[in-house]
N, CA, C and O atoms as a Tinker XYZ file with bonds, in Angstrom:
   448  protein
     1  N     20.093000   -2.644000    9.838000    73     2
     2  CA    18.746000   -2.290000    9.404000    64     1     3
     3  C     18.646000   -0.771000    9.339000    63     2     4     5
     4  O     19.065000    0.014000   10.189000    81     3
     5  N     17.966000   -0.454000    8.091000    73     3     6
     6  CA    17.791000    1.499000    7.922000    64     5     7
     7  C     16.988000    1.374000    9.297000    63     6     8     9
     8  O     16.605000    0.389000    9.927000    81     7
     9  N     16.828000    3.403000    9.632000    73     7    10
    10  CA    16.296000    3.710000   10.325000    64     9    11
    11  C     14.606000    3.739000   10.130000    63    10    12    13
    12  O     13.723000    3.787000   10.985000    81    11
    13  N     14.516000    3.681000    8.433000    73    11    14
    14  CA    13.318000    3.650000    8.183000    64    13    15
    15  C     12.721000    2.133000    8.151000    63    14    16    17
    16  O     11.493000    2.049000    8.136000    81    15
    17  N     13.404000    1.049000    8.140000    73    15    18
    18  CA    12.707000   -0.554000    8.261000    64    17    19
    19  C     12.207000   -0.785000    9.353000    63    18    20    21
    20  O     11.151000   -1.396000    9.521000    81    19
    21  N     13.480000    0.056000   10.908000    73    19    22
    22  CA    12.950000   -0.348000   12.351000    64    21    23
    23  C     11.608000    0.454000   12.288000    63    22    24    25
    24  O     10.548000    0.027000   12.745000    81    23
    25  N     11.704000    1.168000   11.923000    73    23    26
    26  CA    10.177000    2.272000   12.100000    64    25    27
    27  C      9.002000    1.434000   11.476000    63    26    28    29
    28  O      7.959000    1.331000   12.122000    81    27
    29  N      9.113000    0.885000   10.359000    73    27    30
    30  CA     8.012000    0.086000   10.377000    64    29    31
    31  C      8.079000   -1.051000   10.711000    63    30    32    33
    32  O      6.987000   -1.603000   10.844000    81    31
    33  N      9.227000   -1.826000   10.968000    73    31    34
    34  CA     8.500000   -2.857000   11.730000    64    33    35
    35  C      8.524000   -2.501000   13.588000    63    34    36    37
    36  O      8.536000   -3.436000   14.389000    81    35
    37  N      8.526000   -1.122000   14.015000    73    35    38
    38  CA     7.841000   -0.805000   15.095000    64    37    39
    39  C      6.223000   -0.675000   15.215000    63    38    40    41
    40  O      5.456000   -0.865000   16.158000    81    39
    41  N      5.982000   -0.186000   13.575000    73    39    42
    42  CA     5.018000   -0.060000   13.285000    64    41    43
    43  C      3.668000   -1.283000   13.070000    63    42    44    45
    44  O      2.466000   -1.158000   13.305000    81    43
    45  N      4.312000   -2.250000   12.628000    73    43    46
    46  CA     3.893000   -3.662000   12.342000    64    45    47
    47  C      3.573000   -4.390000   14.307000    63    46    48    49
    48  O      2.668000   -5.071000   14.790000    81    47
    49  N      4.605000   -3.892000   14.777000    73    47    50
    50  CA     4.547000   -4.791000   16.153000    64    49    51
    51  C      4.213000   -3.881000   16.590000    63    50    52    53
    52  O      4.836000   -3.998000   17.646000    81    51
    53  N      3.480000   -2.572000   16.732000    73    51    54
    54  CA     2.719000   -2.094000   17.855000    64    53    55
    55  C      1.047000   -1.664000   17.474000    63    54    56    57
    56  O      0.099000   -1.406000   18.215000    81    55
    57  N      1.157000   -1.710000   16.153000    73    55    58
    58  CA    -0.120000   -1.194000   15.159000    64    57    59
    59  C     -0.505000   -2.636000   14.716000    63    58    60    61
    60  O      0.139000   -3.680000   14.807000    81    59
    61  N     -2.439000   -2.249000   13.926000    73    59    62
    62  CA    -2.903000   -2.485000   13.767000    64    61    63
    63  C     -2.666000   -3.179000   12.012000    63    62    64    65
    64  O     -3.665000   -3.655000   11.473000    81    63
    65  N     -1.515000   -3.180000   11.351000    73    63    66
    66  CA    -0.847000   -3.194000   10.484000    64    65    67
    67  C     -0.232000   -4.059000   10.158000    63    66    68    69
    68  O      0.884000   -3.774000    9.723000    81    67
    69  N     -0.644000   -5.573000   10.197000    73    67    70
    70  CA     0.362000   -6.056000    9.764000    64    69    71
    71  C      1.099000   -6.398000    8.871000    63    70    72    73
    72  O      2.006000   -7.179000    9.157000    81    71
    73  N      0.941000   -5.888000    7.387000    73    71    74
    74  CA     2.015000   -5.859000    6.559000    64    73    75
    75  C      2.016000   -4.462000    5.798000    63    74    76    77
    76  O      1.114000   -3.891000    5.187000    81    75
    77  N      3.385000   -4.095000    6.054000    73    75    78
    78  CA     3.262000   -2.475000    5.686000    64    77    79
    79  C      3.608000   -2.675000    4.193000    63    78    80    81
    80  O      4.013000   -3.787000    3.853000    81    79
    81  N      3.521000   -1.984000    3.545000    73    79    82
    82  CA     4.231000   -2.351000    1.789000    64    81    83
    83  C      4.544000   -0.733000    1.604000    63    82    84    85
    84  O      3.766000    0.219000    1.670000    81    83
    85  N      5.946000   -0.773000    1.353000    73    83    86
    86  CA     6.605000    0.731000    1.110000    64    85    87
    87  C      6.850000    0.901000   -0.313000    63    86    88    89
    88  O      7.080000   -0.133000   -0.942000    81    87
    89  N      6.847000    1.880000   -0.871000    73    87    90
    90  CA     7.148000    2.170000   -2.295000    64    89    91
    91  C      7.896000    3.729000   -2.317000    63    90    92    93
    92  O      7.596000    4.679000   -1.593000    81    91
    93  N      8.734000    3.695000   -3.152000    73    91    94
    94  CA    10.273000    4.699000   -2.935000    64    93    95
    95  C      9.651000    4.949000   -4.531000    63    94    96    97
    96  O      9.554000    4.132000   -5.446000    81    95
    97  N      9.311000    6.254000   -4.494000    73    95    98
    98  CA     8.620000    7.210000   -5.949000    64    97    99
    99  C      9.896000    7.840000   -6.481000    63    98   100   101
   100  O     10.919000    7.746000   -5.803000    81    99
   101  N      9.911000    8.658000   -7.983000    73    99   102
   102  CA    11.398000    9.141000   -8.445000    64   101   103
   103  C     11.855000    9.634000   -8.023000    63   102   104   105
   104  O     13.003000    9.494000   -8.444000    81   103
   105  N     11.805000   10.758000   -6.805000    73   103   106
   106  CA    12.670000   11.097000   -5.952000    64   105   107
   107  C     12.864000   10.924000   -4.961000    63   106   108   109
   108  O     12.850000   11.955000   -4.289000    81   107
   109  N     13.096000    9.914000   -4.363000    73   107   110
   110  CA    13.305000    8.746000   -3.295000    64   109   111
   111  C     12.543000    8.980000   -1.820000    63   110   112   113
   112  O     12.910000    8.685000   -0.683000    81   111
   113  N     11.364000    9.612000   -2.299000    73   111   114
   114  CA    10.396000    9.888000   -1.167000    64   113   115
   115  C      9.795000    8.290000   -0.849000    63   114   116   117
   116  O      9.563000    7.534000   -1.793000    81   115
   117  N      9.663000    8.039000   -0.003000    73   115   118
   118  CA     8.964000    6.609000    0.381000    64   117   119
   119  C      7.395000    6.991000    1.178000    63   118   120   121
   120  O      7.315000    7.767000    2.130000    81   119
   121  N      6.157000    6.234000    0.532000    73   119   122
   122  CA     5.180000    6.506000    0.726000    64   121   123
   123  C      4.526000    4.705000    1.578000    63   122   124   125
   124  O      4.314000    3.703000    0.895000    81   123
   125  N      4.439000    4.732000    2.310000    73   123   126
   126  CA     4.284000    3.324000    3.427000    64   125   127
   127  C      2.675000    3.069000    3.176000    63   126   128   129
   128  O      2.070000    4.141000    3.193000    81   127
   129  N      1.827000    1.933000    2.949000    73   127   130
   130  CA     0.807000    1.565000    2.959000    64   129   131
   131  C     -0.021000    0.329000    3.620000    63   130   132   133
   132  O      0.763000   -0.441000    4.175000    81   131
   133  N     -1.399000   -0.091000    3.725000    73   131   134
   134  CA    -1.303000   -1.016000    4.031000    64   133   135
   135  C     -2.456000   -1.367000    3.165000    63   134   136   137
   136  O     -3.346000   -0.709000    2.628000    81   135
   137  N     -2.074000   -2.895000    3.217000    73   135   138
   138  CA    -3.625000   -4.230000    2.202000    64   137   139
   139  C     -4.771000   -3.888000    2.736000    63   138   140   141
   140  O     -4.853000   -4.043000    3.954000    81   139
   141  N     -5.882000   -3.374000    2.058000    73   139   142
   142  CA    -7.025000   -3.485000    2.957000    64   141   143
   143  C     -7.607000   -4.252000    2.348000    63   142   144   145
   144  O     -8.542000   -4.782000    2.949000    81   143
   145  N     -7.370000   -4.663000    0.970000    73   143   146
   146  CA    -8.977000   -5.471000    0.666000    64   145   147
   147  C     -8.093000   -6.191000   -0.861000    63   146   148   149
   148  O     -7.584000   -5.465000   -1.714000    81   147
   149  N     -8.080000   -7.586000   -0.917000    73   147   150
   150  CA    -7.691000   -8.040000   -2.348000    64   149   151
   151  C     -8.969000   -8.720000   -2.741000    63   150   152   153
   152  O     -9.807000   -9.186000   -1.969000    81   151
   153  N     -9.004000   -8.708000   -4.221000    73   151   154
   154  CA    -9.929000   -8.726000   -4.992000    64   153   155
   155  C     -9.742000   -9.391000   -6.438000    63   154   156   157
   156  O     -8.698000   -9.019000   -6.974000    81   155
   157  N    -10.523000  -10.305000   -7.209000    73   155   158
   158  CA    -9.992000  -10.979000   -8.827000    64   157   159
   159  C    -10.687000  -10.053000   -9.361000    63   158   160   161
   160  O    -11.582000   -9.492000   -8.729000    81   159
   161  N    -10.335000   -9.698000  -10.814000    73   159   162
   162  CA   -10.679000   -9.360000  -11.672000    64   161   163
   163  C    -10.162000   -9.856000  -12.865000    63   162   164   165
   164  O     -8.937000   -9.909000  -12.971000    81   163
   165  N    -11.049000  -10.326000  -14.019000    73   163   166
   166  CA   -10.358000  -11.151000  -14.899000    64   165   167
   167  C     -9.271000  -12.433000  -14.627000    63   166   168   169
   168  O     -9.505000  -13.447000  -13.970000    81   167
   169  N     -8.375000  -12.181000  -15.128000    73   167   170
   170  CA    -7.299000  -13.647000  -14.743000    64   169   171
   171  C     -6.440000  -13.114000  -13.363000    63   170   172   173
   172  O     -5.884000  -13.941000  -12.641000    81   171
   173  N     -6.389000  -11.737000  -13.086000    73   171   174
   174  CA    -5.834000  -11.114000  -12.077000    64   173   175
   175  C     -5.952000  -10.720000  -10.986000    63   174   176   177
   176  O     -7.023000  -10.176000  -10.718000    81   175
   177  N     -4.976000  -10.824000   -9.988000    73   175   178
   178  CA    -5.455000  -10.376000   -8.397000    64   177   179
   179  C     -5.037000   -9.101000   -8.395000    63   178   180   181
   180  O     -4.152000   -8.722000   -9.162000    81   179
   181  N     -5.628000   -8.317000   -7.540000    73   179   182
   182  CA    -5.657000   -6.788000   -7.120000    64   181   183
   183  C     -5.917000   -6.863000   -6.043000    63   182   184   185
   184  O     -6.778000   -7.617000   -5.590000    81   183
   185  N     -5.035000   -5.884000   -5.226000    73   183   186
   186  CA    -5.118000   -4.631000   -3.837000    64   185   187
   187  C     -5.347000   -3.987000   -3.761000    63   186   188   189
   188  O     -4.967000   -3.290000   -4.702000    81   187
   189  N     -6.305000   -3.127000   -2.600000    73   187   190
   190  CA    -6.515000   -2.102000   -2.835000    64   189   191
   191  C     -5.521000   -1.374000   -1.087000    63   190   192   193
   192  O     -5.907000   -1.472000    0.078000    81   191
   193  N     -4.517000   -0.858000   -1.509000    73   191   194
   194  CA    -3.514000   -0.249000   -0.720000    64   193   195
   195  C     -3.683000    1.581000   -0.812000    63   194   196   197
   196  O     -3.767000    2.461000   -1.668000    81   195
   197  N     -3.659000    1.381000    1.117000    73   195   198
   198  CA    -4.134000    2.504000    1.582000    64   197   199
   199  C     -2.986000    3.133000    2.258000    63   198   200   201
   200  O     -2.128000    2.457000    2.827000    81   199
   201  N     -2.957000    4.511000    2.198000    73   199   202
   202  CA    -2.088000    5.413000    2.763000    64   201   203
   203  C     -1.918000    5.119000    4.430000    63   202   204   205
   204  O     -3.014000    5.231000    4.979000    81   203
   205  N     -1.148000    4.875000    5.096000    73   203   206
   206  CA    -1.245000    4.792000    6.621000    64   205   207
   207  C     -1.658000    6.111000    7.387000    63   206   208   209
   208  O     -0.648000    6.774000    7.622000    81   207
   209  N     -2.396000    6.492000    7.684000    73   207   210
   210  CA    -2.716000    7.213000    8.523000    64   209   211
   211  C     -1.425000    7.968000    9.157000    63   210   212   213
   212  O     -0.380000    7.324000    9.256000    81   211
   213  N     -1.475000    9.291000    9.578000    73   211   214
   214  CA    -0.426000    9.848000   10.398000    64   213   215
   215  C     -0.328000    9.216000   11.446000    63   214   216   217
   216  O      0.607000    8.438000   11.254000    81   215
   217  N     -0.846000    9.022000   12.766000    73   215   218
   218  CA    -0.916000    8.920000   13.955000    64   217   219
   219  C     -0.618000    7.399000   14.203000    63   218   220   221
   220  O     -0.556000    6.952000   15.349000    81   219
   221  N     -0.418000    6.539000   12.976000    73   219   222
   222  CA     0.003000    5.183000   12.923000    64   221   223
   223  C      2.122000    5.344000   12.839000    63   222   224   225
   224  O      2.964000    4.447000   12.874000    81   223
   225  N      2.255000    6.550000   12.749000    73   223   226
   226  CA     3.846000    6.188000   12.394000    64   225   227
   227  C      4.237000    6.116000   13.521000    63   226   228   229
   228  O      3.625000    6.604000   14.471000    81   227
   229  N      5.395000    5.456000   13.614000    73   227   230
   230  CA     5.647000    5.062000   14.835000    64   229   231
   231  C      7.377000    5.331000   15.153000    63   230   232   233
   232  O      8.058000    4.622000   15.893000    81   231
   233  N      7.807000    6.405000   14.471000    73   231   234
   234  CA     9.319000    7.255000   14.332000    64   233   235
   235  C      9.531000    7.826000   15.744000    63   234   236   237
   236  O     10.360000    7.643000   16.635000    81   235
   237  N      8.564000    8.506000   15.599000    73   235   238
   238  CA     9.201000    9.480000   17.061000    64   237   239
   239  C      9.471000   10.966000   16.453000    63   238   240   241
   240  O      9.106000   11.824000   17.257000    81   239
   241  N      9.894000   11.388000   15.511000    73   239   242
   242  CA    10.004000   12.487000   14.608000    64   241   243
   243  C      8.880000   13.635000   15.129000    63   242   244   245
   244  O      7.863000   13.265000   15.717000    81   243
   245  N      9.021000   14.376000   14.989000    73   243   246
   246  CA     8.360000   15.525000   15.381000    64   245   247
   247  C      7.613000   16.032000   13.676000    63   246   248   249
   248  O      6.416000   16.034000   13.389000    81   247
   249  N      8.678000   16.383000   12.865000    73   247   250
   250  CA     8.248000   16.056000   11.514000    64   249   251
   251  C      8.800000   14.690000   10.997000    63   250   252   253
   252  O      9.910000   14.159000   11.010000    81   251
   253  N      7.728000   14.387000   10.597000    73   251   254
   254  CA     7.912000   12.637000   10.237000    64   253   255
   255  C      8.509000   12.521000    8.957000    63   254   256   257
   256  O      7.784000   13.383000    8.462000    81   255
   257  N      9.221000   12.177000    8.017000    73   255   258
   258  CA     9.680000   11.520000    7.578000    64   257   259
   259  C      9.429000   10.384000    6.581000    63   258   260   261
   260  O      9.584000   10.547000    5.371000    81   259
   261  N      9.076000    9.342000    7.075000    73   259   262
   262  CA     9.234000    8.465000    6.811000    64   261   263
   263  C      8.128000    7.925000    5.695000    63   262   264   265
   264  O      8.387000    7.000000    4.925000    81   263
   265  N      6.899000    8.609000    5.714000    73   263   266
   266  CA     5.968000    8.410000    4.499000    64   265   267
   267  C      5.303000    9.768000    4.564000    63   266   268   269
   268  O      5.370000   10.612000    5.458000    81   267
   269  N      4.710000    9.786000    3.525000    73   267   270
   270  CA     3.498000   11.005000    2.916000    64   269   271
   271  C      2.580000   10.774000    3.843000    63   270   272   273
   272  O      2.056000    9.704000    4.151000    81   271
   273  N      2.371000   12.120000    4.386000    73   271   274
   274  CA     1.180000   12.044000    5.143000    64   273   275
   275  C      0.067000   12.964000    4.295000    63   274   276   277
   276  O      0.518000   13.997000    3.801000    81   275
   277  N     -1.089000   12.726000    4.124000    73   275   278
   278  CA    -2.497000   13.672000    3.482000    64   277   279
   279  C     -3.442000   13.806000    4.548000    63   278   280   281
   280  O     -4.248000   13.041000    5.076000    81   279
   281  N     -3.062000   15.167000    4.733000    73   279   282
   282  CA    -4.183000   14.442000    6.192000    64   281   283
   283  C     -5.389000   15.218000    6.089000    63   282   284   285
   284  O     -6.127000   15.296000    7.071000    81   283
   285  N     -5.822000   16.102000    4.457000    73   283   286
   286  CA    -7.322000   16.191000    3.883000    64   285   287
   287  C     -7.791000   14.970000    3.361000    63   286   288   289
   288  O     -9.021000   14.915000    3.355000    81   287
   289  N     -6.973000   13.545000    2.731000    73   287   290
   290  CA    -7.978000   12.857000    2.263000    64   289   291
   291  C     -7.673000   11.389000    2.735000    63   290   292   293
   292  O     -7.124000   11.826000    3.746000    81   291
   293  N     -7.532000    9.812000    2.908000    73   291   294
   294  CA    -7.120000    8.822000    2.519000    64   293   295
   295  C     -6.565000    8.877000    0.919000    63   294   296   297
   296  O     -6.980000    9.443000   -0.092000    81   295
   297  N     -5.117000    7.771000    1.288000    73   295   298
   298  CA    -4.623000    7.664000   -0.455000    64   297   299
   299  C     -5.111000    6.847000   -0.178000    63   298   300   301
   300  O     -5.308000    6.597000    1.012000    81   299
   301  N     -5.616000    5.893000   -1.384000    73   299   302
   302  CA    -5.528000    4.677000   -1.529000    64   301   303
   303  C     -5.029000    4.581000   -2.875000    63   302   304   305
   304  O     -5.031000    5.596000   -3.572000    81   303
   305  N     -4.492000    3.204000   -3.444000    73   303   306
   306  CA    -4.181000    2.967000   -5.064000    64   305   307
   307  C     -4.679000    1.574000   -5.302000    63   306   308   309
   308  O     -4.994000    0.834000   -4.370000    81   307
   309  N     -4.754000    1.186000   -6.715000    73   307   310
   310  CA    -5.553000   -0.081000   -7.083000    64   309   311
   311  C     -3.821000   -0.721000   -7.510000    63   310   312   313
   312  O     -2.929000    0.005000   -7.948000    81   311
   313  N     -3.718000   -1.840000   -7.313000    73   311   314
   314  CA    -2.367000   -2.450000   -7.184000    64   313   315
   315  C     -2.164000   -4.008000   -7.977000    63   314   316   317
   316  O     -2.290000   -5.012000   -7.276000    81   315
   317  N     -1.979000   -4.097000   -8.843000    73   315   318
   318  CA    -1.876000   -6.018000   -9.127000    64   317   319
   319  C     -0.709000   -6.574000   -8.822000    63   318   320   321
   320  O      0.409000   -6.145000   -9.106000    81   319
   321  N     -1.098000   -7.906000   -8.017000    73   319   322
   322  CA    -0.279000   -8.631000   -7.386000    64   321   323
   323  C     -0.005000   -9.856000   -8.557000    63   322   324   325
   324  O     -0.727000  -10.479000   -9.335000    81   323
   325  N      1.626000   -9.840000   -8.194000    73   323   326
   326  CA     2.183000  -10.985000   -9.365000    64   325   327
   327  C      3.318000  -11.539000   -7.821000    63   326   328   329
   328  O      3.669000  -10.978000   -6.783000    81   327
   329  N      3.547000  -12.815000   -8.399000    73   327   330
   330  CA     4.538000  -13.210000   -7.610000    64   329   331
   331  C      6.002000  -13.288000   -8.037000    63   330   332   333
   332  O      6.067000  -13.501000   -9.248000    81   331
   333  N      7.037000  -13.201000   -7.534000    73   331   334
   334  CA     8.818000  -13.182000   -8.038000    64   333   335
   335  C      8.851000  -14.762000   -7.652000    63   334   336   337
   336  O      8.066000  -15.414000   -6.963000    81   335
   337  N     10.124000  -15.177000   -8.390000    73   335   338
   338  CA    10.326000  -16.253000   -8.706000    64   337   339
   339  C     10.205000  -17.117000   -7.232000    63   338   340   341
   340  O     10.207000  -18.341000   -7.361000    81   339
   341  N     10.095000  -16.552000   -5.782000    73   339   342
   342  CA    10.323000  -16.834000   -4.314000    64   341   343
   343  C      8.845000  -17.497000   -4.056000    63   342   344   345
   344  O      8.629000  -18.603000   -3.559000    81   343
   345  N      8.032000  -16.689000   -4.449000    73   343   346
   346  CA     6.410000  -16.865000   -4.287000    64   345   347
   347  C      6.362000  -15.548000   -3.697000    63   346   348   349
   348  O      5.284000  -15.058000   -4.036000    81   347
   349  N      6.943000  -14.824000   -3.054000    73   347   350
   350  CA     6.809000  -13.487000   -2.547000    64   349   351
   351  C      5.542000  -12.566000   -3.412000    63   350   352   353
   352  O      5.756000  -12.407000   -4.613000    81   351
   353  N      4.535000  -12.100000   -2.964000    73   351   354
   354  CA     3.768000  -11.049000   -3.345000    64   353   355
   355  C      4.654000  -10.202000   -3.770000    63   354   356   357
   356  O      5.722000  -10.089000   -3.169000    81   355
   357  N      4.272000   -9.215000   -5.241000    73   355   358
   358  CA     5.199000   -8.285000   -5.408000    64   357   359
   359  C      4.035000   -7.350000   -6.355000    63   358   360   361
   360  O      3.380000   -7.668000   -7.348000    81   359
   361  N      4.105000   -6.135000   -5.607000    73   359   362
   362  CA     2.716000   -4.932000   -6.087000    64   361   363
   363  C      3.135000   -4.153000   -7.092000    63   362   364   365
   364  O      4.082000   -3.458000   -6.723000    81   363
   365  N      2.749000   -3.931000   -8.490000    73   363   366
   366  CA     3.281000   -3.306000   -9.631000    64   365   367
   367  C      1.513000   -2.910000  -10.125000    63   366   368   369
   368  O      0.369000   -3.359000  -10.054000    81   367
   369  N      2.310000   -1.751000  -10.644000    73   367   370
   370  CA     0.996000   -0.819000  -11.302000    64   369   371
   371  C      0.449000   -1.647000  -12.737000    63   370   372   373
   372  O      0.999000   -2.139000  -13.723000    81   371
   373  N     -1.032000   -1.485000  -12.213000    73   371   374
   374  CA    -1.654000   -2.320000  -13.828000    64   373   375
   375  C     -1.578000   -1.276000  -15.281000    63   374   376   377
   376  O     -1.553000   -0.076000  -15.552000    81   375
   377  N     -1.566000   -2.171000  -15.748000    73   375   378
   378  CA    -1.688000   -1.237000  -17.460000    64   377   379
   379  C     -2.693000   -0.662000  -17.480000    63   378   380   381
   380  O     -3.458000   -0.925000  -16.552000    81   379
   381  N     -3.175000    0.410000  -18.565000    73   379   382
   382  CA    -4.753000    1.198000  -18.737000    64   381   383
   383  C     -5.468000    0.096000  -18.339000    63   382   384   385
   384  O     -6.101000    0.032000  -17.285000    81   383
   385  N     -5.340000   -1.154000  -19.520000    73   383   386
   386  CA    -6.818000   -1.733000  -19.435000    64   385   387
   387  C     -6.890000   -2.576000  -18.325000    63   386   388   389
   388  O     -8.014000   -2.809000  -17.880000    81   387
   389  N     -5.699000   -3.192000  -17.668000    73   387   390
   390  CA    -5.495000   -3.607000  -16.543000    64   389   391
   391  C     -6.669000   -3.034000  -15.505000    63   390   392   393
   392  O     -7.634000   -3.639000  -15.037000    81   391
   393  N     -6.257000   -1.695000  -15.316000    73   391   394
   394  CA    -6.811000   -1.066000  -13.999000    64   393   395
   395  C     -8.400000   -0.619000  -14.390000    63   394   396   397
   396  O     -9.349000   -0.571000  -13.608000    81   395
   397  N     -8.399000   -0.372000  -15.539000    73   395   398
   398  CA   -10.219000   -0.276000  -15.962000    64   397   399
   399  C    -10.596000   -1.337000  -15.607000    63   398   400   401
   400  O    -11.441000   -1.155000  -14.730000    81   399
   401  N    -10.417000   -2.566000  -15.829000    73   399   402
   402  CA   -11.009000   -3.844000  -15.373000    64   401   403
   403  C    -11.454000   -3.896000  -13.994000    63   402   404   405
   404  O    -12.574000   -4.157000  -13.556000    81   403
   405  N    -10.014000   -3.500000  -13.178000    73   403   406
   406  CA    -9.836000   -3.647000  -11.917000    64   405   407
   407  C    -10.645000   -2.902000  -11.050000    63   406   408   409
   408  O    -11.101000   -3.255000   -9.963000    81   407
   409  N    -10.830000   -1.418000  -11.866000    73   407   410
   410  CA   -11.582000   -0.497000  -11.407000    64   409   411
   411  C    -13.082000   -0.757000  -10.988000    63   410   412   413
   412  O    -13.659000   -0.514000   -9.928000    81   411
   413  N    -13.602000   -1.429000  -12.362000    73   411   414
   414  CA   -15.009000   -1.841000  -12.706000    64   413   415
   415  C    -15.361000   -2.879000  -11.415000    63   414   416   417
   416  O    -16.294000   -2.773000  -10.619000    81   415
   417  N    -14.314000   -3.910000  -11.471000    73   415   418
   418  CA   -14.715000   -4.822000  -10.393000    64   417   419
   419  C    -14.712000   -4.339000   -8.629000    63   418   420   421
   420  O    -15.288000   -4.971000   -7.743000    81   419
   421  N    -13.993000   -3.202000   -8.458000    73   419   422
   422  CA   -13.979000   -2.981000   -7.534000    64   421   423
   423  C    -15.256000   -2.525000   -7.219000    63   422   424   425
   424  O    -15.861000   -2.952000   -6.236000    81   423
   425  N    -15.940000   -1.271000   -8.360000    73   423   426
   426  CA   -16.703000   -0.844000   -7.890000    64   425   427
   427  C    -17.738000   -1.656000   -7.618000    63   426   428   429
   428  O    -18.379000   -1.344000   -6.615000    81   427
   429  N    -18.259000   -3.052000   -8.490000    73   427   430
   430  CA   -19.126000   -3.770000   -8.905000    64   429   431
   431  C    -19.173000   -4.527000   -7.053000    63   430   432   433
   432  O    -20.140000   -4.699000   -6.312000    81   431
   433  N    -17.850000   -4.788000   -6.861000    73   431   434
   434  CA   -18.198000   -4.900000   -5.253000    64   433   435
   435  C    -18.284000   -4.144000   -4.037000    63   434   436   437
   436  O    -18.689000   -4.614000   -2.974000    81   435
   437  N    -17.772000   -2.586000   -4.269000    73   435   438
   438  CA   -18.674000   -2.126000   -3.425000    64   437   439
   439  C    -19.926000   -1.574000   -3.326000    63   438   440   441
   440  O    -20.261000   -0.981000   -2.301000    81   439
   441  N    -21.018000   -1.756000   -4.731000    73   439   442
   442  CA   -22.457000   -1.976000   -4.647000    64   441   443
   443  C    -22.946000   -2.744000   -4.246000    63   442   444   445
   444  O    -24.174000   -2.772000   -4.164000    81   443
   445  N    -21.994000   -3.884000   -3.742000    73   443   446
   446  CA   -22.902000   -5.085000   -3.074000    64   445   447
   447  C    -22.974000   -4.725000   -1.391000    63   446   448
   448  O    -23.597000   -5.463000   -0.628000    81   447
């Protein structure tokens, strides 16, 4: 197991976290997140996946490593969930009109 899988699933078994979802950007920086809220829009499901907090990593690192930390704002990203042939959840970026949809509905529920 990488050094970066034990770290999150240290992270998973000692945090508030239980499913971390990592994503490795073009230059193989890995940015770690978690599900806070799924949601339909149109025929499609959406996530809305949030940056983990610093003080959630659970490395030991002095400088951490292991994901992007922002520690002026929360990331969050809007995410559509499709499944691989396993049934496995698998998070891929929506198209323009994809995420306008997705967008709209999100907001439409947090006015409620």
């Amino acid at each position: 197991m990488k050094d970066a899988e034990k770290d999150i699933a240290a992270m998973q078994d000692e945090e508030e976290f239980e499913d971390v979802i990592v994503f490795t950007d073009d230059d193989g920086n890995e940015h770690a997140f978690y599900e806070e809220q799924q949601f339909v829009a149109g025929k499609n499901t959406y996530a809305v996946l949030v940056g983990l907090p610093e003080d959630a990593c659970a490395c030991g690192e002095e400088e951490c490593h292991c994901h992007e930390h922002n520690e002026d704002e929360e990331t969050a990203i809007l995410a559509k969930i499709e499944f691989d042939k396993d049934g496995t959840p698998v998070y891929v970026e929506p198209n323009e009109k994809e995420f306008a949809e997705a967008r709209a509905a999100y907001e439409a529920l947090e006015e409620d």
